[in-house]
Each structure stands twice: as C-alpha cells, then as structure tokens.
N, C-alpha and C positions, 0 to 999 in steps of 0.2 A: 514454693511457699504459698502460700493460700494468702487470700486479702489483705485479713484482721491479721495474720503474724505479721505480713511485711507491714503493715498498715503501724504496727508497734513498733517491728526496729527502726521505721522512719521518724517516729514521735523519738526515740530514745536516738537514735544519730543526729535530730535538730538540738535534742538537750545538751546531748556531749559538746557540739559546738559550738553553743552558747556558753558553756561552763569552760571551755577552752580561752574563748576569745575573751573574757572575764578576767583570767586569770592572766594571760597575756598580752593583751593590746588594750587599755582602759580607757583609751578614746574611741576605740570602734565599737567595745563597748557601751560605751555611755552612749554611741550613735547607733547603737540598733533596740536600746531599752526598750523603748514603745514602740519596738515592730513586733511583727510576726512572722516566727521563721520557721519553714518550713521543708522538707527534705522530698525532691521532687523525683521520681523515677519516671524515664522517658525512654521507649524505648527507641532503638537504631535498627531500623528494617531492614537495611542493604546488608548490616552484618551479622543481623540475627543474635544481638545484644542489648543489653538494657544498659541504660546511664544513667548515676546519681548525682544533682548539682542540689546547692541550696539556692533555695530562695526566699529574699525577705522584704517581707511585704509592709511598704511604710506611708505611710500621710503623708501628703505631699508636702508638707513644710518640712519633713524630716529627710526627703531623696536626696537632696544634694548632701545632707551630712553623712548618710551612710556610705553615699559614693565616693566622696573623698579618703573614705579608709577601705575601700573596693581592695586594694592591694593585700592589707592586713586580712583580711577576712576571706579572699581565696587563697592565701598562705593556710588560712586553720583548715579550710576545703579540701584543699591538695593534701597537706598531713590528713587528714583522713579518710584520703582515697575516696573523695568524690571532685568530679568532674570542673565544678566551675560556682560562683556565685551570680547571680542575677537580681539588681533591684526590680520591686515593680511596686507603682502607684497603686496603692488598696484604696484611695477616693477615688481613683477615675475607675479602675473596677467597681467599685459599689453601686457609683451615678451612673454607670454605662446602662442606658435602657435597654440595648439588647440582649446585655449580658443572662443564663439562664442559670447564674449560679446559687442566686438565694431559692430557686429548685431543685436542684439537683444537687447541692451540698450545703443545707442551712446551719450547719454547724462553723462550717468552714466562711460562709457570707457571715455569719455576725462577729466569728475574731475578727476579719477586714473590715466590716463595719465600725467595731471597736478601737482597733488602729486607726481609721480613717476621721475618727473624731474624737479621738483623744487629747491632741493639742489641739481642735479647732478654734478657731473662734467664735463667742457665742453671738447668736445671731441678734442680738442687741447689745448697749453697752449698759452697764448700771446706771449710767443719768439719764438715760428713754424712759428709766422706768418711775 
C-alpha cells in the first residue's frame, strides 16, 4: 500500500478506537478526550514484518490519567488486532529542543502542541493582571 492509503487506514483505525473505547470504557474515555491518538506502524527487521500499536499522546497533567485505564484501552488495541498501547508526553516532545519534528511533520507538531497546552496553565493568574 503506498503512503497516503496506509497514511488513511491509520487515521480511520485511530477513529474506530476511539469510537470503541467511548462506547465501552467511559472513563478511559473521558481520559484520553484531550489527547491525540494516533495509530503507529513500526516495522520488525529480524522478522521482516510491520506492527501496529496505538499511541496516545497527552499533556503532562493528563499521563497519569490515561495510564491508569492502560488496561481498558489495550483491551480495545488487542480486539483490533493491533499490538500494544503506549502513553507519550506531547509537552516534553514539543519543548524538547532537539527534537526535528515541527520540521519534518508540522502538521503532526501542532496537534501535540495542541494537546500539550490545552489544559495548561496560563502563564499568569487574573489578579497579575
């Protein structure tokens, strides 16, 4: 399959599984609402195979809540034969200076940017001002 198709049934296997876990777990989903998830293909060199896991990318005030329903949400994973889930910090990616990803995928850097400051807190309170 060429790029842009697998590039589509990855967007549409992250939809299915958020429409799953909705429907069935309504605490993992209320803890993944303001992430971004995303369906990750990596390939396995030794066996000359590719593997699909999700992953979902959240602000750091929200890891620990997506990780305590970790369980529920590689249950929806496994029912659809992909491999595993993975949280990951979308603030420490974003602030990582070395990181080259708002180059190389600035579509993909401003959802994480998005996530990474959606709950933030603003950088003054109303009485500073």
């Amino acid at each position: 399959m060429n790029g842009i198709g697998a590039m589509i049934q990855e967007e549409v296997l992250a939809k299915e599984f958020i429409t799953i876990v909705n429907h069935s777990f309504p605490k993992a989903a209320e803890a993944i609402r303001h992430c971004y998830v995303k369906v990750i293909t990596a390939p396995l060199k030794q066996m000359g195979k590719t593997v699909r896991y999700i992953g979902i990318y959240c602000s750091n005030d929200r890891l620990e809540a997506v990780k305590q329903q970790k369980n529920q949400l590689r249950e929806v994973a496994i029912y659809m034969g992909l491999l595993e889930v993975v949280c990951l910090n979308a603030t420490r990616l974003v602030r990582d200076p070395a990181s080259h990803l708002k180059q190389s995928d600035p579509r993909f850097w401003l959802e994480l940017q998005w996530v990474a400051t959606e709950h933030a807190d603003p950088p003054f309170s109303s009485e500073e001002l």
